[in-house]
N, C-alpha and C positions, 0 to 999 in steps of 0.2 A: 344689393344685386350688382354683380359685374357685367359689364359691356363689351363689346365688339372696340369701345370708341376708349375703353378704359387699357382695352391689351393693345390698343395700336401707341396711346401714349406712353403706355409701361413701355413697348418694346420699342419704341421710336426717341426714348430718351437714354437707351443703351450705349455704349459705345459702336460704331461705325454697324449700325444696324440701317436696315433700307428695306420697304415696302415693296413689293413685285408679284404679277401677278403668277400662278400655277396653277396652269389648266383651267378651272372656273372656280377656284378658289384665290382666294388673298393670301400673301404669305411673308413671311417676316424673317430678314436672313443675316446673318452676322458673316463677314468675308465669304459673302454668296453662300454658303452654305444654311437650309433652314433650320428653322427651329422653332417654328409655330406656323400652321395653317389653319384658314378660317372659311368655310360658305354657310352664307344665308340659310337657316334652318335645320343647321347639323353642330356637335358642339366643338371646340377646340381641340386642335394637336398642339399638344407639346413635345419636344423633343427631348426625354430625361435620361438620366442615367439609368441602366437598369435596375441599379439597387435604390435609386429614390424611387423611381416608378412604385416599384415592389412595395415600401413604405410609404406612399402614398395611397397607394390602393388599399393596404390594410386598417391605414387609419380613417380613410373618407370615402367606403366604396361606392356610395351610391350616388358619389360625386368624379367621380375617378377611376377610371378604368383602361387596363391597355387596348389598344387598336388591333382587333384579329388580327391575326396569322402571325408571319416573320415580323414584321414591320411594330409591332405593338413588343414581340421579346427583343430586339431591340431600343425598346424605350419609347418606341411614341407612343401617347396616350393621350386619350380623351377626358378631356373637363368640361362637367357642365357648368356655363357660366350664370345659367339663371338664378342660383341662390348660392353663389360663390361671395364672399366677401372680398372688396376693393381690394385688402390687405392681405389675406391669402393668394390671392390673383398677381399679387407682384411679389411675392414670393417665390410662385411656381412660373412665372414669366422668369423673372431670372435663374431657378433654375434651370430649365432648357439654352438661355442664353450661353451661361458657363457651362452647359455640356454641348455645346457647338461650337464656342467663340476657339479660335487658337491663343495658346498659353497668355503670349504677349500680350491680349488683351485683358488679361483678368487682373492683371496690376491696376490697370484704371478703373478698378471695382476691390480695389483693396485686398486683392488675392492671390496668389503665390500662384 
């Protein structure tokens, strides 16, 4: 089971990633721009690409889904973390990372 304490480490071991707060949520941002929100009692956004989104949803719906309206066909999407694995969980943290971070940081993650 994944944690709140498990995506703060995932995203806080990224490059030039920083913790701050939005609105009454936690939120986790790569050169200020986010890419994961979090409050107490509702599940994670991630910020993916639209075509990972899409094949995430199709492979693990009931774990994965995009965020109504605009905001969700753009790519945020909600993950439940209660029976997310550690290992799927920094998967999908980094993807939202490398659909946020700009270019020059995805060499320091081994990526063009």
């Amino acid at each position: 089971m994944a944690t709140i304490d498990d995506v703060r480490r995932l995203a806080l071991s990224l490059p030039e990633t920083a913790e701050a707060p939005h609105f009454a949520k936690t939120s986790f941002r790569v050169s200020a721009r986010i890419f994961a929100t979090w409050a107490d009692g509702q599940p994670l956004m991630l910020k993916l690409e639209p075509e990972d989104q899409a094949n995430l949803v199709a492979d693990d719906p009931a774990r994965i889904a995009p965020v109504p309206g605009v905001w969700g066909r753009r790519g945020c999407t909600f993950i439940q973390l209660e029976s997310l694995e550690p290992e799927r969980l920094e998967t999908l943290v980094r993807l939202a990372w490398a659909a946020t971070a700009p270019k020059r940081l995805h060499k320091s993650l081994g990526r063009a």
